[in-house]
ZADOSE-208657 format. One line per 5 residues: their letters; for each residue x, y, z of C-alpha. Coordinates in Angstrom, 2 decimals. Last residue first. Layout:
ZADOSE-208657
A) X/Y/Z ~ ...
***
This chain:
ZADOSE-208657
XXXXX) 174.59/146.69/59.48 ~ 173.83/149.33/61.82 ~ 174.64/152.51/60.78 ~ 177.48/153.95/63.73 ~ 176.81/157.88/64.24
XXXXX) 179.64/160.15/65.35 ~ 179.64/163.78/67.11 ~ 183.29/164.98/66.78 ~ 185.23/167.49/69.20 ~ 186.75/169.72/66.84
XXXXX) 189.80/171.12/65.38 ~ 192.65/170.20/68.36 ~ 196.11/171.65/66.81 ~ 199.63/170.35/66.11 ~ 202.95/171.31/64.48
XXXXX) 204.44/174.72/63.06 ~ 205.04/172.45/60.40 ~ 201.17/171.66/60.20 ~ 199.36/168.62/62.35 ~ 195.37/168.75/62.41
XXXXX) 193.20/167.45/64.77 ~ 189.96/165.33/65.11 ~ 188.69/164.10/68.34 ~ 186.10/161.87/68.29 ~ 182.48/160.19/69.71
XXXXX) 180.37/157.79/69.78 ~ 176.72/156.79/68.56 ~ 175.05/153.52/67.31 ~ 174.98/151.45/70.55 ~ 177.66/150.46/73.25
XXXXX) 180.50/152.50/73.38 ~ 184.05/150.81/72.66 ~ 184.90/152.17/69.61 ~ 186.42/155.39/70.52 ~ 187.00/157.77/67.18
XXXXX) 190.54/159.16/67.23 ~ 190.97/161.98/63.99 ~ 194.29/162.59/62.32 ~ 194.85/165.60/59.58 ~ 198.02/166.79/57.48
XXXXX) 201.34/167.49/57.64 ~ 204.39/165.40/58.75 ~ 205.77/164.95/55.32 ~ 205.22/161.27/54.07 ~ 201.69/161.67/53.94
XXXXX) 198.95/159.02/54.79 ~ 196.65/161.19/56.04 ~ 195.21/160.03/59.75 ~ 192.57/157.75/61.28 ~ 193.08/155.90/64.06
XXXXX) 189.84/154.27/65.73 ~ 190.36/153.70/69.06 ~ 189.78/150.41/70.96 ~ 189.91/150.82/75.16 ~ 192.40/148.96/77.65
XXXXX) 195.55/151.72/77.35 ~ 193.68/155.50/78.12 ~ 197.10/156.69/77.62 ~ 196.04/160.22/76.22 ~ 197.99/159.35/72.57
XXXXX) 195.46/156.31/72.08 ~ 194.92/152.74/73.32 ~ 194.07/150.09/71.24 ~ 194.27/150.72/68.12 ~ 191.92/150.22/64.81
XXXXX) 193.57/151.49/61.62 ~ 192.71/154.21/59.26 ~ 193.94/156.16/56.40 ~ 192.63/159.66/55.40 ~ 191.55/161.09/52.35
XXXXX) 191.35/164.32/53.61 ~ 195.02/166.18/52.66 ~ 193.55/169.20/51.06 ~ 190.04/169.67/52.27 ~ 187.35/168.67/50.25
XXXXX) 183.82/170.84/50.49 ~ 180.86/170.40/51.97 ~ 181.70/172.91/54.86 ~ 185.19/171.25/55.21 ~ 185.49/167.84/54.14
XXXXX) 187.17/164.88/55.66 ~ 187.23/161.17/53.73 ~ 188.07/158.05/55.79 ~ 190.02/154.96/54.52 ~ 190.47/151.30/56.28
XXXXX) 187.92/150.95/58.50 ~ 185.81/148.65/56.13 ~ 182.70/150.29/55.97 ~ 184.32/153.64/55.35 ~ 184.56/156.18/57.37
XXXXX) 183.09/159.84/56.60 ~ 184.40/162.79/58.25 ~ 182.61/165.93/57.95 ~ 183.58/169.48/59.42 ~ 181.86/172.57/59.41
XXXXX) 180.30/172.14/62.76 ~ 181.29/169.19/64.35 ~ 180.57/165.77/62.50 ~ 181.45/162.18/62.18 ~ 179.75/159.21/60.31
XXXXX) 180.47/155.26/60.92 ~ 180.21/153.38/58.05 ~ 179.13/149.85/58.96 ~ 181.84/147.05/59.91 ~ 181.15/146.30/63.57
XXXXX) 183.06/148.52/65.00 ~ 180.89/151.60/65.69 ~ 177.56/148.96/65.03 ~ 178.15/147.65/68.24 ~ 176.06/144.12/68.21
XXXXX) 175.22/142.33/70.85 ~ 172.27/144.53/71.36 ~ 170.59/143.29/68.19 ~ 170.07/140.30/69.54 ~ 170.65/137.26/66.99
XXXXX) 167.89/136.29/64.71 ~ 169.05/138.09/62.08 ~ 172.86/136.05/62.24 ~ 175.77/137.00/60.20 ~ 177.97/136.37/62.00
XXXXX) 179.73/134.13/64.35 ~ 179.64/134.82/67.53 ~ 183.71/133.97/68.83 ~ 184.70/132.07/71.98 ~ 188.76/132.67/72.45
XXXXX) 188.01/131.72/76.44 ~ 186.38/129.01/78.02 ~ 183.93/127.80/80.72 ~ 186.39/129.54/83.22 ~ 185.16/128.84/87.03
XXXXX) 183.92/130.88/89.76 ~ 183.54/129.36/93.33 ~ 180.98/130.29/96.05 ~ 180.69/128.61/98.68 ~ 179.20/128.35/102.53
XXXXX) 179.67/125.78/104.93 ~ 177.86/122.69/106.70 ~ 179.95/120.06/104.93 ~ 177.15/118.48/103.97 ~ 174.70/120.82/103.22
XXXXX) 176.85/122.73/101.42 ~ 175.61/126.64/101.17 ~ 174.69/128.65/97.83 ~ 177.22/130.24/95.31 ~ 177.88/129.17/91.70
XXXXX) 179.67/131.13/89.27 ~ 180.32/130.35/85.67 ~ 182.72/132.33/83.11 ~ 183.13/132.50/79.25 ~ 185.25/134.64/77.64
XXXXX) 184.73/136.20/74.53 ~ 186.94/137.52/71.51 ~ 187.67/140.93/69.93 ~ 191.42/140.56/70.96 ~ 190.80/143.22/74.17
XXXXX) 188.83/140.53/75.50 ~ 184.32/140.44/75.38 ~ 182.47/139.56/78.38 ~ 180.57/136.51/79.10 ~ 179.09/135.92/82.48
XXXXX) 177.07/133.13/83.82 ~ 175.93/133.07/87.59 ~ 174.40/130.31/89.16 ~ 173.13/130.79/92.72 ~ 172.44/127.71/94.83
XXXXX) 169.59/125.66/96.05 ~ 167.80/124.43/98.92 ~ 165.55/127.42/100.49 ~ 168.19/130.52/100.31 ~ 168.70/130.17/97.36
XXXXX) 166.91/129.53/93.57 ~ 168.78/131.81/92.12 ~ 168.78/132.27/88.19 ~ 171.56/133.83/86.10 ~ 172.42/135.55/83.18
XXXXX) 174.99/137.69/82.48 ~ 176.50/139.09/78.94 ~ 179.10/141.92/79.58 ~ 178.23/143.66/77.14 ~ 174.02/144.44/77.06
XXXXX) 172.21/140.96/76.97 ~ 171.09/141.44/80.41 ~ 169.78/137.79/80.84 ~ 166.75/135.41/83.42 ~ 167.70/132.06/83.62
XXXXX) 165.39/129.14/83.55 ~ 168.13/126.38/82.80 ~ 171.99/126.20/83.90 ~ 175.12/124.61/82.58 ~ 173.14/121.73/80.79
XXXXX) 176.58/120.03/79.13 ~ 176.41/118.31/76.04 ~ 179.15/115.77/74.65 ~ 181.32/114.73/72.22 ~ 184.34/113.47/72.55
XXXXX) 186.72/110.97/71.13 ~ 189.19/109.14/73.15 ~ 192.97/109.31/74.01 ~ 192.33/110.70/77.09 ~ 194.90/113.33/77.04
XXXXX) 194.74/113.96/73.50 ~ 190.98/114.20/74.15 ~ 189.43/114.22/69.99 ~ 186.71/116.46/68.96 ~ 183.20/117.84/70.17
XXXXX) 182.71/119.79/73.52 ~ 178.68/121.19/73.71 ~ 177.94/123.94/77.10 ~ 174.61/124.49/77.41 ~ 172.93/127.60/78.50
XXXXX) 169.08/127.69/79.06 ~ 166.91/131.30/78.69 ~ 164.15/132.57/80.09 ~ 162.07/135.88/78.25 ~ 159.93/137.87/80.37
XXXXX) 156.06/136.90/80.60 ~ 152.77/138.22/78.97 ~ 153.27/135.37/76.66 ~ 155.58/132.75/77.18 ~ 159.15/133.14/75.69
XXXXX) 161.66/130.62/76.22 ~ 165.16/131.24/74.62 ~ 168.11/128.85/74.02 ~ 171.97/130.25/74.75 ~ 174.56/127.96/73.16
XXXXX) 178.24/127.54/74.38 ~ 180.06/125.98/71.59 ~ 183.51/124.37/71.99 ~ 185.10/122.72/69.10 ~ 188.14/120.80/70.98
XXXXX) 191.84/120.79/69.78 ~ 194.97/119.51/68.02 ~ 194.69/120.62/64.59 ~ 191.73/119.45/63.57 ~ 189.87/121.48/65.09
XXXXX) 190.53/124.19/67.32 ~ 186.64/125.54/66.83 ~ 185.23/128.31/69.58 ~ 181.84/129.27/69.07 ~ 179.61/131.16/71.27
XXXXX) 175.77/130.37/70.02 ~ 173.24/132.35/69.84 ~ 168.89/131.94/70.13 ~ 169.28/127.82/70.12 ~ 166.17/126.21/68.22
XXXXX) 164.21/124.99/70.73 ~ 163.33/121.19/71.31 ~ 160.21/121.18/73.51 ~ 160.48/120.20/77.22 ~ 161.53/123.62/78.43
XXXXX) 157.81/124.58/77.44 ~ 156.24/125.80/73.84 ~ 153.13/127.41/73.46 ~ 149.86/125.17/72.85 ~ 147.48/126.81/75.51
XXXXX) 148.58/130.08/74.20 ~ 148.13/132.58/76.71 ~ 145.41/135.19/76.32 ~ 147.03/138.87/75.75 ~ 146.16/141.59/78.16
XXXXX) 146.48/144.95/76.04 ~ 148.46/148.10/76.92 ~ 147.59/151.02/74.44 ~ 147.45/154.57/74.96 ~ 145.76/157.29/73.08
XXXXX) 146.95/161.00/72.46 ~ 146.58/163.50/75.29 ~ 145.59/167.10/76.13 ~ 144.98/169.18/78.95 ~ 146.66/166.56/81.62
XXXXX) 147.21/168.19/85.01 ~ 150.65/168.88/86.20 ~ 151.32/168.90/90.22 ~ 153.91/170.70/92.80 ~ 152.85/173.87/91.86
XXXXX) 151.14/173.72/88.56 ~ 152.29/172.53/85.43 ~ 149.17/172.34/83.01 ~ 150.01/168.96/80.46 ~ 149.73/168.63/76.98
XXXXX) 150.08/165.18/75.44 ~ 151.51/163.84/72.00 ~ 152.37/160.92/69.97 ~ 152.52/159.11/73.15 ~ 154.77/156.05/74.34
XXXXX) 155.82/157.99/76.54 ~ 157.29/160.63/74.31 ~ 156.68/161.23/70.40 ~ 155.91/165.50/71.54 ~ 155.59/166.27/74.95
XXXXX) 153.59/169.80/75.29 ~ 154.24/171.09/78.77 ~ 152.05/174.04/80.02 ~ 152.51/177.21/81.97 ~ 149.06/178.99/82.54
XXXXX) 148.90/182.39/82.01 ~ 145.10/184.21/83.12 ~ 143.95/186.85/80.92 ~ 139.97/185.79/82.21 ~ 139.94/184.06/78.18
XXXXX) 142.72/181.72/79.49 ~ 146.11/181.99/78.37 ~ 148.03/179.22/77.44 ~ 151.50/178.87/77.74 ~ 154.58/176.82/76.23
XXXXX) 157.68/174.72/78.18 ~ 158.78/172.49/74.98 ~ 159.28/168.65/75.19 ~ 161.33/166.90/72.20 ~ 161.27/163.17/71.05
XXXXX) 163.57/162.24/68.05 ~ 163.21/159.13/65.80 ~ 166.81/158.86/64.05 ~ 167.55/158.74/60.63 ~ 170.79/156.55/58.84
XXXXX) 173.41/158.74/56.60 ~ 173.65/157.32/53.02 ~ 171.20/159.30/51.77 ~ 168.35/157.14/52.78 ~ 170.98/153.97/53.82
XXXXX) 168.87/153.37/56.95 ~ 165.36/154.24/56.70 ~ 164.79/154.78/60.37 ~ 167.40/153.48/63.10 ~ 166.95/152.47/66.53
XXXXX) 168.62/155.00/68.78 ~ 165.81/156.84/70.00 ~ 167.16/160.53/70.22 ~ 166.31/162.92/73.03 ~ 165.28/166.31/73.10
XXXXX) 164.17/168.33/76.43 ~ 163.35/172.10/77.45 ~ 162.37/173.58/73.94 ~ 161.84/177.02/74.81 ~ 158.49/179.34/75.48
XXXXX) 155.87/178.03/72.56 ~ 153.09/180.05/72.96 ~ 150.10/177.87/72.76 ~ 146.30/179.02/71.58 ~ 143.35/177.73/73.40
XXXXX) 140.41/177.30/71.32 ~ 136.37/176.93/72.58 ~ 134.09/175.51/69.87 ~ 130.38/175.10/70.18 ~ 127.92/175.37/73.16
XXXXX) 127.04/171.69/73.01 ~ 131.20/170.43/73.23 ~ 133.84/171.10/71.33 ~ 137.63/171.90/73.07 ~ 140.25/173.19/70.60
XXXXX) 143.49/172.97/71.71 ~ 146.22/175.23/69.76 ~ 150.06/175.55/68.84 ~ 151.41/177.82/65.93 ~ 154.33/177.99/64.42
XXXXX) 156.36/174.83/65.46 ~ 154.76/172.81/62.95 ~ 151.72/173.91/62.19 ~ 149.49/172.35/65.52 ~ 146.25/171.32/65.76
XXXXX) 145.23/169.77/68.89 ~ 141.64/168.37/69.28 ~ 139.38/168.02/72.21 ~ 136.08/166.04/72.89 ~ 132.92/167.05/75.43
XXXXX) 129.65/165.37/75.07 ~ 126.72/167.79/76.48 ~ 127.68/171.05/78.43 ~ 131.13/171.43/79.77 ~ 131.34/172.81/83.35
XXXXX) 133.17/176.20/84.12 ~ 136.02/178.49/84.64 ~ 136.83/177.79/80.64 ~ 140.53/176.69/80.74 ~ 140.46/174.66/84.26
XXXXX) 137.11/173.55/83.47 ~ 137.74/172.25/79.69 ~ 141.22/170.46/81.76 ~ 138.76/169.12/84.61 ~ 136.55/167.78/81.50
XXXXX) 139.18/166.25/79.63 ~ 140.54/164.86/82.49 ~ 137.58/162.37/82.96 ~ 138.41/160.75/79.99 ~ 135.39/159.25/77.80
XXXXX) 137.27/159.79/74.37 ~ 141.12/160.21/74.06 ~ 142.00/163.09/72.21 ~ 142.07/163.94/68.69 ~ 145.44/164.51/66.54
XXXXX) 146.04/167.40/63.76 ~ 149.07/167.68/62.66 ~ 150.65/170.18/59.70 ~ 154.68/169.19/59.20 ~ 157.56/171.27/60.33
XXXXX) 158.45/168.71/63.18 ~ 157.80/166.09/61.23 ~ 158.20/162.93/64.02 ~ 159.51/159.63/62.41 ~ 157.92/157.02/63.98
XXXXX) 155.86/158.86/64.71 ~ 154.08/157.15/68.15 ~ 151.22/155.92/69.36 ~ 149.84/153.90/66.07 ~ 151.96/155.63/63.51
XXXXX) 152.83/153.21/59.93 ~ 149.20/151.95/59.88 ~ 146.78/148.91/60.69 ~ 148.80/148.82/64.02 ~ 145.77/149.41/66.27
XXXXX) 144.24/146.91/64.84 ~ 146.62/144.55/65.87 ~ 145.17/144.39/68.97 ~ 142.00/142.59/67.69 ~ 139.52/141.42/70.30
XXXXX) 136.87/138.79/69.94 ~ 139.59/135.75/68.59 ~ 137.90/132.68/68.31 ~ 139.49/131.38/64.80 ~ 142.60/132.69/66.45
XXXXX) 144.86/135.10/63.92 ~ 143.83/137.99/66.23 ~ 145.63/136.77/69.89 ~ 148.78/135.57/68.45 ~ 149.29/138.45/65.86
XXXXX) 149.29/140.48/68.83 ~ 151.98/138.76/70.48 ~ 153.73/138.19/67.10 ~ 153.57/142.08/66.97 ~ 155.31/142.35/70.13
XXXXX) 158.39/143.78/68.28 ~ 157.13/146.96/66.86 ~ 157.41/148.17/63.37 ~ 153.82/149.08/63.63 ~ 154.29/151.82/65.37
XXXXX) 154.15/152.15/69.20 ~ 157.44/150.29/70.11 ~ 160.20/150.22/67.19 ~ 162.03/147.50/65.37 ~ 164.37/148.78/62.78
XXXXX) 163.71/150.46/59.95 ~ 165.42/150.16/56.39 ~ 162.61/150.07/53.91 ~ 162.85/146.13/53.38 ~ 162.47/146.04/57.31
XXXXX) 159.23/148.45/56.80 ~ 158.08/145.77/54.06 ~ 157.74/143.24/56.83 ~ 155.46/145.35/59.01 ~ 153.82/146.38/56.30
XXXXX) 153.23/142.48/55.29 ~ 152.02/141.65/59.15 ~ 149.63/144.74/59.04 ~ 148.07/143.33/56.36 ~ 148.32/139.96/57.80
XXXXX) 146.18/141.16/60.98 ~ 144.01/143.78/59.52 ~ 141.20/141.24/59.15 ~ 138.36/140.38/57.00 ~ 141.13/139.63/54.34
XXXXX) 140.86/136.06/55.76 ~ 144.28/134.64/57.44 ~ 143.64/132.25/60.38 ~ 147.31/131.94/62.40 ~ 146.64/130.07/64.29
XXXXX) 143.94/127.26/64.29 ~ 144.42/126.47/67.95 ~ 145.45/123.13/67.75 ~ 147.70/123.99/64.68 ~ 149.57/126.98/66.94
XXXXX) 152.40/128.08/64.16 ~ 150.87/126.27/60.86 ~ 147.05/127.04/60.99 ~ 147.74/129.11/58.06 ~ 150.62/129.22/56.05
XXXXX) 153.30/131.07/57.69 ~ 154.39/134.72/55.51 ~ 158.16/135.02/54.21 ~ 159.92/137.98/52.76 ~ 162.33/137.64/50.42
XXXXX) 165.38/139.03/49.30 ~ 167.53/141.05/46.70 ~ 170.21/144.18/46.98 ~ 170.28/147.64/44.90 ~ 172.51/150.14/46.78
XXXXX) 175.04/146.91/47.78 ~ 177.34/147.49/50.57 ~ 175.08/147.43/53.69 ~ 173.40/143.73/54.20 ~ 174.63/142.56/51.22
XXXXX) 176.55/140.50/52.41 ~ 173.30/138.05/54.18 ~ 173.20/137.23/50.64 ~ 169.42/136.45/49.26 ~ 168.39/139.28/52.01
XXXXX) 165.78/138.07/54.79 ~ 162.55/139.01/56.21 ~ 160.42/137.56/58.69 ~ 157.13/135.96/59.09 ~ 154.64/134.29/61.65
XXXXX) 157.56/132.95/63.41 ~ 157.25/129.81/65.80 ~ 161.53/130.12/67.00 ~ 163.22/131.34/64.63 ~ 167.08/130.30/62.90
XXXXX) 165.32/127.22/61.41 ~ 162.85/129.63/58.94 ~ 166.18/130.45/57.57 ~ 166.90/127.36/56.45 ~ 164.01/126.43/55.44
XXXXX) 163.75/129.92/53.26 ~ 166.27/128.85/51.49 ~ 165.19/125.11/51.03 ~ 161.96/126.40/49.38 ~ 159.06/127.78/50.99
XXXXX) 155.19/128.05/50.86 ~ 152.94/129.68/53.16 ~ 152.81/133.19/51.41 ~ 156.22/133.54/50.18 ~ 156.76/137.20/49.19
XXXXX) 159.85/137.69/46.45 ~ 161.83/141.14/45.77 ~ 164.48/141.31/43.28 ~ 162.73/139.08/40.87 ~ 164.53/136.91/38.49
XXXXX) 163.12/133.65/38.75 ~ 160.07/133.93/36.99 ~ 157.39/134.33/39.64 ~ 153.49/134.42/38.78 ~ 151.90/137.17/40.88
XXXXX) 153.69/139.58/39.46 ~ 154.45/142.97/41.36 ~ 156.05/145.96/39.91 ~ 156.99/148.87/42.61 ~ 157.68/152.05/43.05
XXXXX) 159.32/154.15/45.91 ~ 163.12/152.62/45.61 ~ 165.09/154.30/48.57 ~ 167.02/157.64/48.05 ~ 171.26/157.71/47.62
XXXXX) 172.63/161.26/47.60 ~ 173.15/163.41/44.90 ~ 169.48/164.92/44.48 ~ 170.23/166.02/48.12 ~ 168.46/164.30/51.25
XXXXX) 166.67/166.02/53.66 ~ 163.45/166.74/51.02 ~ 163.15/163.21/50.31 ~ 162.38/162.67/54.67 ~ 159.49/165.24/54.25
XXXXX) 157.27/163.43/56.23 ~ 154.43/163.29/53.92 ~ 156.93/162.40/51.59 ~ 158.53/159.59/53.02 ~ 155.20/157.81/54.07
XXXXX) 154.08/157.53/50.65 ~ 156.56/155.34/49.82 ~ 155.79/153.36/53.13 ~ 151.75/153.22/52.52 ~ 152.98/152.17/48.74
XXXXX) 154.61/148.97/49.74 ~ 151.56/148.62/52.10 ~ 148.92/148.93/49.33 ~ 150.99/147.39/46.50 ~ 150.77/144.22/48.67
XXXXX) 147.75/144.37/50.31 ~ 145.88/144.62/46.89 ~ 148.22/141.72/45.10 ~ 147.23/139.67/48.15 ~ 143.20/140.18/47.45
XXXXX) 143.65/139.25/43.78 ~ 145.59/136.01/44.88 ~ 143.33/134.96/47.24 ~ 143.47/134.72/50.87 ~ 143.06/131.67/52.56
XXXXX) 146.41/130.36/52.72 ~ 145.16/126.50/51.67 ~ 146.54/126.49/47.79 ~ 150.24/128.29/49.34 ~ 151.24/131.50/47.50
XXXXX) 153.16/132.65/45.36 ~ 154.53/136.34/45.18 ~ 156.04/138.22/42.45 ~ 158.60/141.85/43.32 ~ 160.81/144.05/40.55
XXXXX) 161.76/147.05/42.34 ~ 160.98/150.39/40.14 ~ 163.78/152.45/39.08 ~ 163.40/156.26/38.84 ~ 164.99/157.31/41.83
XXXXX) 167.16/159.16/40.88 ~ 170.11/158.07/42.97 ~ 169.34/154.49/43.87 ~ 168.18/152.28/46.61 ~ 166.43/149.02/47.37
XXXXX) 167.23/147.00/50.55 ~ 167.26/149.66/52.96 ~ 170.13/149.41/54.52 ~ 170.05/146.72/57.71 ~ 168.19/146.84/61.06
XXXXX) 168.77/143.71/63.01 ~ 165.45/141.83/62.99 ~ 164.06/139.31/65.61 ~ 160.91/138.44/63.53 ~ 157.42/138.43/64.11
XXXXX) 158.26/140.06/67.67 ~ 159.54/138.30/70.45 ~ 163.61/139.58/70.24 ~ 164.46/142.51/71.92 ~ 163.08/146.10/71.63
XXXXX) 164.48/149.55/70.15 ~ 163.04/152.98/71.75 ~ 159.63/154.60/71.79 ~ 160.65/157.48/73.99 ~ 161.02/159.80/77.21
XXXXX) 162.18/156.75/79.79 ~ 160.62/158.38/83.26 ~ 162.38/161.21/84.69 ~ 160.36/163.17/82.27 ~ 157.57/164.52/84.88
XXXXX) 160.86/165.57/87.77 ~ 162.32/167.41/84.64 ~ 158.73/169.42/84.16 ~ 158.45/170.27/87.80 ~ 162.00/171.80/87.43
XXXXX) 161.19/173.67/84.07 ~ 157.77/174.79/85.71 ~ 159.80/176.08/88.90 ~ 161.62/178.14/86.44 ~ 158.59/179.38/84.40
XXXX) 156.86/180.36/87.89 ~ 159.58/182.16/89.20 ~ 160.16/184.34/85.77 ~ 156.37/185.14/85.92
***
């Protein structure tokens, strides 16, 4: 039996090669959203957010029926975070997010929370200029809010309908629908600190969904299946929480997995369910016309967990959650007395859960969730190069007046459905030529069509060799002084002189991206040194830092330590010579030469990183722990 479990684990790492999880998208959703606190937040809990709406004469809904799908959603979420215990994680000292609400429909000026459904003032203009066709977004009244305040203020805009696609009447609203419920939850989930995430319905193809259902002709919804928080995923996973899920209907695995179990064929229409107790006990109970048959799991080990790194209610407790996907090695045992090793993959694949037989070389489904890949129609409206975009980012360097250029380099997206993103790159110079003794300004195309990794360094580019045309290659990667630089290469073959090039040249260097910016990528932004807390820990020890890198407290099982308010600085380099990488110094500010220091690396992409914190007596100097830190967005 010991053979067979270990050739399962094997089998079963060769199954999860594939990405394990629901993780954090790019821009094309109904907004492009970088996850911020949770907008509403207090300590007991007791305070209700104040919230009106007003709404355009042709929307289509009425006022009764938006006051519904309001309270509804807001309290689908508040709900939500008890049913998954998330209150319980958090201690009555900590911060907890707003779960009641009062909502007016006539607004008096003073509301924290205000819905726009199709109108807008010249706030939300502005901010409706930063997207590109949006059905809705959400945005705080002072982008600076975005972490410090417990208790901040916004909005959250809806499109008035037949405003995004008028020649296709899109979007439709009628309360028939799910589609603009599912559009306010989605919103409310960014008031409630979450990020975008695949498989619920904080995902970002909602637009794309949105797109198909909001058409006057529309036959299929998609967005139906994102009428509630969990579509294919948790997105937050209880994993001491009562389930019950039912299969897919009409598979043909479900009657080879009834035959594997049973030793025999399934008699009228077959289904499956899995109820599980949290990790107590495990079963599948097959029904078909002979009654009930139930398989119970033994749970063997957990063999793989892995964290999505797109936050959950951000600012619950101060600390932000984390979506995590876990695989166990179990076994069921047939009613012959037969053991057969099974995987059970819990919020993986884009799957809330499947079970899966590992034998020999091959694994046979038991047990799975739904799956959902629609085919979206194009729009025959959408947007070409043609159009005037509004640009995505922009690179920013400004030398004015004093004796230079303002230099932006500004990256414009084109998304067509059912198709990856394209981006142009122009290059704009405006101010005065000292040398030429003439104003400037002027707009370079650098390059069109290109396809981007937006991880650091930036590069796009788009080839169009070996026929006629040349390579262009734009890279923009970030200097040890914070700043960008911006670098073109082009490679192909001249004609004319019958030979082959390929030069690189500096656009320009000191380029900043000026924040803040929602409609920015996400990915451009490392939240370890991007002025959110950052949160360390290693067994008994705790080390908070502060938003603005300056201080750091350390405890000690819960506890303060003598000597742990710490001061901070950011370095580069640190005491093991590693000289072109940002550290994070942190250290009491003591004039004897006792206390604690800690070195947190800043220059790792994402929310998570990692320390070393250490502690200096008179006798001198001694490693404490290796530190595990988290990075909230902000």
């Amino acid at each position: 039996m010991k053979t067979t479990l270990l050739f399962s684990i094997s089998l079963l790492f060769t199954l999860l090669s594939q990405p394990l999880m629901a993780g954090p998208e790019g821009s094309g959703g109904s907004d492009d959203f970088t996850p911020v606190s949770a907008w509403f937040r207090s300590y007991d809990n007791t305070r209700s957010v104040k919230a009106c709406f007003e709404v355009a004469p042709d929307f289509g809904v009425s006022e009764v029926e938006l006051t519904e799908m309001v309270r509804s959603s807001f309290n689908l979420w508040s709900s939500y975070l008890l049913e998954k215990k998330l209150l319980e994680k958090v201690s009555e000292y900590d911060l907890k997010i707003a779960t009641s609400l009062e909502l007016k429909s006539n607004c008096q000026g003073n509301e924290e929370l205000k819905f726009y459904f199709g109108t807008q003032d010249s706030k939300v203009s502005q901010a409706k200029s930063q997207y590109e066709k949006p059905f809705g977004f959400a945005e705080l009244n002072n982008p600076n809010q975005r972490f410090q305040d417990v208790w901040s203020s916004g909005y959250i805009w809806i499109a008035n309908s037949k405003s995004i696609y008028p020649e296709e009447g899109i979007p439709t609203w009628n309360s028939s629908t799910n589609s603009l419920r599912a559009l306010i939850l989605h919103e409310l989930g960014h008031v409630f600190g979450n990020g975008h995430v695949s498989g619920t319905v904080m995902t970002a193809d909602l637009a794309k969904f949105l797109t198909n259902d909001t058409r006057p002709s529309a036959k299929v919804s998609f967005v139906s299946a994102y009428d509630s928080i969990d579509s294919l995923v948790e997105l937050v996973p209880c994993y001491d929480c009562k389930v019950s899920y039912q299969s897919e209907s009409g598979r043909d695995y479900l009657v080879e997995a009834y035959r594997l179990l049973t030793l025999r064929n399934p008699v009228g229409r077959l289904f499956a369910t899995f109820n599980g107790d949290g990790l107590g006990s495990q079963e599948i109970v097959f029904t078909d016309g002979t009654g009930e048959h139930r398989f119970p799991i033994q749970l063997v080990d957990l063999i793989v967990s892995q964290l999505d790194d797109t936050p959950r209610f951000l600012g619950l407790g101060g600390i932000p959650f984390f979506s995590e996907g876990r695989s166990y090695l179990g076994e069921i045992q047939t009613p012959e007395g037969h053991n057969i090793v099974v995987a059970i993959n819990i919020n993986m694949n884009q799957q809330k859960l499947s079970v899966k037989a590992l034998q020999g070389k091959e694994s046979k489904i038991l047990f799975q969730t739904g799956s959902f890949q629609p085919s979206i129609p194009a729009i025959k409206s959408e947007t070409t190069w043609g159009a005037t975009l509004k640009p995505s980012f922009i690179f920013v360097k400004d030398e004015r007046p004093r004796d230079g250029l303002l230099i932006e380099i500004a990256f414009t997206k084109k998304e067509e459905v059912g198709k990856d993103p394209l981006y142009s790159i122009t290059m704009k110079k405006v101010g005065y030529d000292r040398i030429k003794k003439t104003e400037v300004n002027e707009t370079t195309v650098i390059a069109e069509n290109l396809t981007c990794d937006l991880s650091e360094p930036i590069v796009c580019s788009v080839d169009k060799r070996p026929v006629d045309g040349i390579l262009t290659e734009i890279t923009i990667g970030k200097a040890h002084d914070l700043t960008y630089t911006a670098i073109v290469r082009r490679a192909g073959y001249d004609r004319i002189h019958k030979k082959k090039f390929d030069n690189t040249e500096t656009l320009a260097k000191g380029l900043l991206l000026p924040r803040p910016s929602l409609h920015r990528p996400a990915s451009f932004w490392n939240p370890i040194f991007s002025g959110a807390p950052i949160f360390c820990k290693s067994g008994k020890w705790d080390l908070r830092i502060s938003s603005n890198r300056k201080t750091a407290t350390l405890t000690e099982s819960g506890e303060e330590v003598q000597f742990g308010n710490l001061s901070c600085q950011v370095v580069i380099g640190n005491k093991e010579n590693v000289k072109t990488k940002r550290f994070l110094q942190c250290r009491t500010p003591h004039v004897a030469d006792v206390g604690f220091s800690a070195w947190i690396e800043l220059d790792i992409p994402g929310v998570k990183t990692k320390g070393k914190l250490s502690e200096t007596t008179f006798a001198g100097s001694r490693e404490l722990a290796e530190l595990e830190c988290v990075g909230a967005i902000n």
